[in-house]
C-alpha positions in Angstrom: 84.3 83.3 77.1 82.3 85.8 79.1 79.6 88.2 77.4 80.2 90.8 79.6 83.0 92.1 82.0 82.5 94.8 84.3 86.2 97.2 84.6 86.7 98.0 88.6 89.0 100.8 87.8 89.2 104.0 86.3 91.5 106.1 83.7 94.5 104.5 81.9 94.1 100.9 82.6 90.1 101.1 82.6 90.6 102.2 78.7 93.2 99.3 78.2 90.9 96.1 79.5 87.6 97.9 77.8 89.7 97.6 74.1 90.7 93.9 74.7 87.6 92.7 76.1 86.0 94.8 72.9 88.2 92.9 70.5 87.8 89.7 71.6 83.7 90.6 71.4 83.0 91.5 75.2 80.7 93.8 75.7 82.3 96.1 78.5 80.8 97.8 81.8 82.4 100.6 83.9 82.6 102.4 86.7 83.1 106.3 87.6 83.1 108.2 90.8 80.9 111.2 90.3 84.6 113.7 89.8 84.9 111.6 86.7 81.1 111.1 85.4 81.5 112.9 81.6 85.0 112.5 81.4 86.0 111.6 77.7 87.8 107.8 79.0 84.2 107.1 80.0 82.7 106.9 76.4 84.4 103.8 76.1 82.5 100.9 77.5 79.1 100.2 76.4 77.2 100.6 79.9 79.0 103.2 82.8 77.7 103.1 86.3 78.6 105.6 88.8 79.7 104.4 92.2 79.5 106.9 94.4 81.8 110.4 95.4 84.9 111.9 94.1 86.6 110.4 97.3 88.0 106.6 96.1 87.2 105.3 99.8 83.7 106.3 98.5 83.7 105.2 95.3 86.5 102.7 93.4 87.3 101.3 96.5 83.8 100.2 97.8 83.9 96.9 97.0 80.0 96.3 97.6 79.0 98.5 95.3 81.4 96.9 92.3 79.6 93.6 93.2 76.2 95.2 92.7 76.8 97.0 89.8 78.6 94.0 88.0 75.1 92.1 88.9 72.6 94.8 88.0 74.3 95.1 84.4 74.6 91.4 83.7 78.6 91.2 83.9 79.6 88.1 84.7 83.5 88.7 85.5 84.9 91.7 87.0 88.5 92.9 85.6 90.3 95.1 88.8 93.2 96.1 86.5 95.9 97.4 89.0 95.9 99.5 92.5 92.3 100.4 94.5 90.9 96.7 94.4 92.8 94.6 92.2 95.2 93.1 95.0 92.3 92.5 97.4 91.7 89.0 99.0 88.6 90.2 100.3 86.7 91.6 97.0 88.0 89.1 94.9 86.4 86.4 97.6 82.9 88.6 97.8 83.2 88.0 93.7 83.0 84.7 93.9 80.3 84.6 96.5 78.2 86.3 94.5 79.3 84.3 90.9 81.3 86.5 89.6 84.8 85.8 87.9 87.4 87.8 89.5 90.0 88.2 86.5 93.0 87.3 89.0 94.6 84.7 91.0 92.6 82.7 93.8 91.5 84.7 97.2 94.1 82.4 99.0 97.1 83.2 96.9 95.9 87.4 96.7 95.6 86.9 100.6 99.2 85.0 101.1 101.2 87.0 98.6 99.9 90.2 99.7 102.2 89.8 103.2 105.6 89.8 102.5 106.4 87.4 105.4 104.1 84.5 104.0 104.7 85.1 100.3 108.7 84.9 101.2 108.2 81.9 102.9 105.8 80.5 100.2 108.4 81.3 97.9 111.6 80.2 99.6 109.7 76.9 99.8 109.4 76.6 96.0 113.5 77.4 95.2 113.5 81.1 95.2 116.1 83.0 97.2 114.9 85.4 99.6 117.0 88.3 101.0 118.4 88.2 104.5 116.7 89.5 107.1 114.1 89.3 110.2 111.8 86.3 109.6 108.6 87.9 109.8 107.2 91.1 111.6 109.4 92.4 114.5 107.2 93.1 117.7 109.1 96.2 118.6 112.4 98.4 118.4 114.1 95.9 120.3 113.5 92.9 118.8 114.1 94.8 115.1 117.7 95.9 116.2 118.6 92.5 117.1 117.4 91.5 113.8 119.2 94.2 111.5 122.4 93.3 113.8 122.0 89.8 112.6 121.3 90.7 108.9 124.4 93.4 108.9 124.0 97.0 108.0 122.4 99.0 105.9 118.8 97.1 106.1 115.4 98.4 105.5 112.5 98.4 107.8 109.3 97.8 105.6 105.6 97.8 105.8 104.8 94.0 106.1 101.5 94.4 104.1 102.5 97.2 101.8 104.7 98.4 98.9 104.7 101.9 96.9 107.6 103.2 99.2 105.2 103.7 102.1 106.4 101.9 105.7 109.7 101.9 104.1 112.9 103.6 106.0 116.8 102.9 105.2 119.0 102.6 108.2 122.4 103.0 108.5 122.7 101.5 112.3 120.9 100.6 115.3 120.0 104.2 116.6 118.6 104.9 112.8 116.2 101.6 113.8 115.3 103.1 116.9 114.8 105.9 115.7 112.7 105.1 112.5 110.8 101.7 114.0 108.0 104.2 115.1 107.7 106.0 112.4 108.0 103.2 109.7 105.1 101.4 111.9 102.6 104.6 111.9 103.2 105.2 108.1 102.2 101.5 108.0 99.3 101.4 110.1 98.0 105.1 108.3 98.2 103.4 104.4 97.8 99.9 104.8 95.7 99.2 108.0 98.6 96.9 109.4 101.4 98.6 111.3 103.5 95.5 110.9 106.9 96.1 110.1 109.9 93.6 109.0 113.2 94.3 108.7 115.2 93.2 105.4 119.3 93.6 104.7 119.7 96.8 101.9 121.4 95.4 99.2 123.0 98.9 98.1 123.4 99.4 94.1 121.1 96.7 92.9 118.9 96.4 90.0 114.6 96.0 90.4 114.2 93.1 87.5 110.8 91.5 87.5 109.8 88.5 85.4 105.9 88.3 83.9 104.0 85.0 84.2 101.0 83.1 83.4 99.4 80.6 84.6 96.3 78.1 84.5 94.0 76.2 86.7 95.8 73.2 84.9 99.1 73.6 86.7 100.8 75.2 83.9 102.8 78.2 83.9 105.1 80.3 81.8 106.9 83.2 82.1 107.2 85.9 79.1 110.8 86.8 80.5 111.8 90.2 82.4 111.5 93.9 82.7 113.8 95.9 84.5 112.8 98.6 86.4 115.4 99.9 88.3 115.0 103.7 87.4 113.0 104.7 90.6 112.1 108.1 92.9 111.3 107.0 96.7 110.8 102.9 95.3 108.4 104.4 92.3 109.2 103.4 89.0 109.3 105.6 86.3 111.0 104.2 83.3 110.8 100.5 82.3 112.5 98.2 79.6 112.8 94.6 78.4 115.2 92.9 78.3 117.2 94.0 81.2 120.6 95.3 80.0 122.0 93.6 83.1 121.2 90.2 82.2 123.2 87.6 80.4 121.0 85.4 77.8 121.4 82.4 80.0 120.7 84.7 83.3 117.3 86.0 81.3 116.0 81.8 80.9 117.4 80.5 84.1 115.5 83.6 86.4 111.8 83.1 83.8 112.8 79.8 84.2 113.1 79.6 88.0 109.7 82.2 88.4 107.8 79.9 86.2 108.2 77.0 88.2 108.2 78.5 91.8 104.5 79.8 90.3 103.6 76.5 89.1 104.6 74.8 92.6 102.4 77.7 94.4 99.4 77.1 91.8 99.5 80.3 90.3 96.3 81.1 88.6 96.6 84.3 86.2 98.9 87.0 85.2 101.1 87.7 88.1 104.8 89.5 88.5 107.4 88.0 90.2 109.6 90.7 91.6 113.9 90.3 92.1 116.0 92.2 93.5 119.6 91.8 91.5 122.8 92.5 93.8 126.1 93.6 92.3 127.5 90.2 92.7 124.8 88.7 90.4 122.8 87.5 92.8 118.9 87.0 92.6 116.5 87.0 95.8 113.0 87.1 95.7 111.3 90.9 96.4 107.8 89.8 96.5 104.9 89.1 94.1 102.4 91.3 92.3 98.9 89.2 91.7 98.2 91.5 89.1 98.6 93.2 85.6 101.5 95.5 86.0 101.8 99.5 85.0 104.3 98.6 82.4 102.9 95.3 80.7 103.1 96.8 77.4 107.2 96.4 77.5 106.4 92.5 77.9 104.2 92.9 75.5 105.9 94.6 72.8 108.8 92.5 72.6 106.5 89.6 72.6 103.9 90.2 70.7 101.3 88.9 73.3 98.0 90.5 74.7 98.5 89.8 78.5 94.9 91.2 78.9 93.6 89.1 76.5 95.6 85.9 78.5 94.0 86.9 81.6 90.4 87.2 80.2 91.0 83.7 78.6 92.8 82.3 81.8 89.9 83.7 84.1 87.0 81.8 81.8 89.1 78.4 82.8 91.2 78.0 79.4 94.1 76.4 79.3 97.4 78.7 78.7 97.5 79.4 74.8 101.2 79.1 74.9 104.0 76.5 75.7 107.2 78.0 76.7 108.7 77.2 73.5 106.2 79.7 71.8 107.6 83.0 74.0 110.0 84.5 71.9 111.3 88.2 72.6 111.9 89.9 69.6 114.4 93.4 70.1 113.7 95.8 72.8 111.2 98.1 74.2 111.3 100.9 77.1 108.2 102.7 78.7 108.3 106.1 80.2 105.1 107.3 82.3 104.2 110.9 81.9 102.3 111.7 84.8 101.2 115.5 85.5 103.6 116.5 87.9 106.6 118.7 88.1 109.6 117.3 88.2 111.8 120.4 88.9 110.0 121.2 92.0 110.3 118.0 93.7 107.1 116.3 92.2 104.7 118.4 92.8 101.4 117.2 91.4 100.1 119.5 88.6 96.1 118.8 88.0 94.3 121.2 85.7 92.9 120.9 81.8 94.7 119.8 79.3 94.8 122.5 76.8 96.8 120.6 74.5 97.6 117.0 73.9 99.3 115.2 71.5 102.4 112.5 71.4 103.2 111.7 67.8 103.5 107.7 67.2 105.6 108.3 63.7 108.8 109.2 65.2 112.6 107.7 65.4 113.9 104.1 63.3 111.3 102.3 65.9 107.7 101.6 66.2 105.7 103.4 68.9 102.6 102.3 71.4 100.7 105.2 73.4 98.4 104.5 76.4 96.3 106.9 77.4 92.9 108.3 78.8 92.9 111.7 78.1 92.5 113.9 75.4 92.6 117.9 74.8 90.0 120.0 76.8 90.1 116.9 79.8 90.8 118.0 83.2 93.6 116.1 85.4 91.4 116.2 88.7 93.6 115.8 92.1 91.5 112.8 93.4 93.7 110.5 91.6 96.9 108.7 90.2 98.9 111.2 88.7 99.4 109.4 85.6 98.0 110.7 82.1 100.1 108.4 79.5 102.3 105.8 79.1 104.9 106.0 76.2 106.0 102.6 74.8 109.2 102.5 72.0 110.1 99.4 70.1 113.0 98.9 68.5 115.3 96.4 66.6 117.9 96.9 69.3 117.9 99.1 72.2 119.6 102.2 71.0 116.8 102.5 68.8 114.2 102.3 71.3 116.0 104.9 72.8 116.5 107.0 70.1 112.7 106.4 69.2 111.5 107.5 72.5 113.8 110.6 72.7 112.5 111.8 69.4 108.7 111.2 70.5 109.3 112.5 73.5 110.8 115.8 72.3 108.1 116.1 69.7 105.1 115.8 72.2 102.7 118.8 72.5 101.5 118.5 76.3 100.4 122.3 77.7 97.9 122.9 80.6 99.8 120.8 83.4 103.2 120.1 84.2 104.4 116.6 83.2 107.9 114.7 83.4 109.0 114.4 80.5 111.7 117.1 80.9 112.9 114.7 83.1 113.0 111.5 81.2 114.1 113.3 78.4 117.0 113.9 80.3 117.3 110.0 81.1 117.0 108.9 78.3 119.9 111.0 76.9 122.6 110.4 80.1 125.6 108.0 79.6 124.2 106.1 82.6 121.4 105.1 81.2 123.0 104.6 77.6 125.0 102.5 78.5 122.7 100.4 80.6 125.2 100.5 84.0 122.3 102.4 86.3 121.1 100.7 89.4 117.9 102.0 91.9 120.1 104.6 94.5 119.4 107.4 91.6 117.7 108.7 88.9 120.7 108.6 85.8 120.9 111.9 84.5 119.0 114.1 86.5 120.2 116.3 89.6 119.8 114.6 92.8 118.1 117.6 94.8 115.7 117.0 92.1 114.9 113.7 91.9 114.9 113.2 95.4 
């Protein structure tokens, strides 16, 4: 195992890798951009370099500078945890040029699965169904209405080397493609360097499920089943659960089942996310792939019982999986919420500022409940970043008592300085929709439309 890993991230997920590396006696190194030098998540690793300005093209996302600072601290692997570097080809490639251990999959299988053409095709090859649609980038307006004529309306034109929502726009017919082809391409080009756009049919009331896997340099891999996701606001999730409520038993083993091996035939290395989207007819097709830890791996975790982090750190320092399939057992259910600092009654709208007062009980409802978090009272939520202050994680023997364990932790939380959204999944939480597990990704259940949208 390593003696030291460096974190490439900051807030929320730094804090998570910094307390498994610590438990499994790692001795941690991160980084801060100077907005975040003093800030309490910063006390703790034992060694914090700072990287550069406030600015994240300055700072997180300067990939040369990572490098140097794992190598002038002595860390021999570098954890990127999730968003600025952690899906990039090229800094996990400048890693191992320099020998370091990127904790992730392969340069190769980053670079592939980060285009959605090649990682469909990739994936197609090893049994997965994709969904209908252009087959690969379309070169212009043209060529993408004679592919969305050929998949059938609605379809969706989206960013070929991107995700989050951005590049993304739903069309209704051929003069909604003409019209947004130009605009979907800009967006593209503006967030992800690569104007690229595909087109892809828009399966309409379908459910986001995703399945977690593992896997080794030994050609193993397992999956530790599914979380569904499907509660969204512009393709961002914001409540999470396993198992999915629209899954059958024998649906839930024969999608890990099918992720596990299309990962094993691709040579997944690592933790890695296989995403589905879930029609109304049942049907499963192939989204895309996530070559890293996820937002919401606690759910997975919780219902579990394993430490993906830990996996990965093992995984990265060439150990076999710890785990046959056999061993992954999902015991009841659990839901996440992320309460980010934004307003949810006034369409989002970031709310940075200092935390005057913070504090989420953990002692609430018939369930058991997990809290991740980097801030604490008297922090400031700066503007520079991710939105994102906690995540709120309820177990329970079934899933009305998750729910019933979240609503009462949620309605007991102290949080005063900033807007956050719990209001809204408060209000979630408590709708028939979502009680009763019937909600699919074209709204929020439970909360007013103008609103969530």
């Amino acid at each position: 195992m390593f003696r030291t890993v460096l974190v490439a991230n900051r807030g929320e997920v730094a804090v998570r890798v910094a307390r498994a590396a610590r438990e499994l006696g790692i001795r941690t190194v991160g980084v801060c951009s100077e907005a975040d030098r003093g800030a309490s998540w910063t006390r703790r690793f034992d060694e914090m370099v700072c990287v550069g300005p406030a600015a994240s093209r300055e700072s997180y996302l300067r990939l040369e500078r990572i490098v140097q600072a794992a190598l002038q601290t002595g860390a021999s692997a570098i954890h990127p945890g999730w968003g600025f570097l952690a899906e990039n080809a090229r800094f996990a490639a400048l890693c191992e040029q320099h020998g370091v251990t990127f904790v992730g999959p392969t340069p190769r299988t980053i670079e592939v699965m980060g285009l959605k053409t090649p990682a469909k095709r990739a994936m197609r090859a090893a049994g997965l169904t994709v969904i209908p649609g252009s087959d690969g980038p379309v070169g212009d307006v043209s060529e993408a209405v004679r592919a969305a004529d050929a998949a059938g309306y609605p379809v969706i034109l989206k960013a070929e080397a991107g995700g989050g929502g951005r590049g993304m726009r739903l069309c209704a017919d051929s003069a909604a493609v003409r019209a947004a082809f130009p605009q979907a391409a800009a967006e593209a080009a503006s967030a992800f360097g690569n104007g690229a756009v595909y087109v892809e049919k828009y399966l309409t009331g379908g459910r986001h499920i995703e399945v977690q896997v593992l896997g080794d340099r030994y050609g193993r891999a397992v999956h530790l089943y599914e979380r569904d996701c499907s509660v969204q606001r512009n393709h961002q999730k914001l409540i999470e659960e396993s198992p999915s409520p629209a899954l059958s038993p024998a649906e839930r083993n024969a999608l890990g089942a099918r992720a596990a091996a299309a990962c094993a035939a691709i040579g997944y290395r690592n933790a890695g996310t296989v995403e589905f989207l879930r029609a109304p007819d049942g049907a499963l097709y192939f989204l895309e792939m996530n070559t890293r830890l996820q937002v919401e791996h606690p759910v997975t975790e919780m219902v579990t019982g394993i430490d993906i982090v830990k996996e990965q750190l093992g995984l990265a320092a060439n150990r076999p999986l710890s785990m046959r399939q056999e061993d992954v057992v999902v015991r009841g259910h659990a839901i996440e919420v992320r309460v980010n600092a934004e307003d949810p009654t006034q369409g989002f709208r970031p709310s940075p500022g200092v935390l005057e007062r913070f504090e989420i009980p953990t002692d609430k409802g018939p369930g058991r409940v997990r809290v991740e978090t980097h801030v604490e009272a008297g922090d400031e939520v700066t503007p520079h970043y991710d939105s994102l202050i906690a995540k709120v994680i309820a177990h329970g023997d079934t899933r009305d008592a998750a729910i019933q364990t979240l609503l009462a932790t949620l309605a007991a939380a102290h949080i005063e300085g900033v807007a956050t959204t719990i209001p809204l999944h408060l209000a979630v939480l408590a709708s028939p929709e979502f009680r009763s597990g019937t909600y699919d990704t074209r709204a929020i259940p439970g909360w007013r439309a103008t609103a969530a949208r």
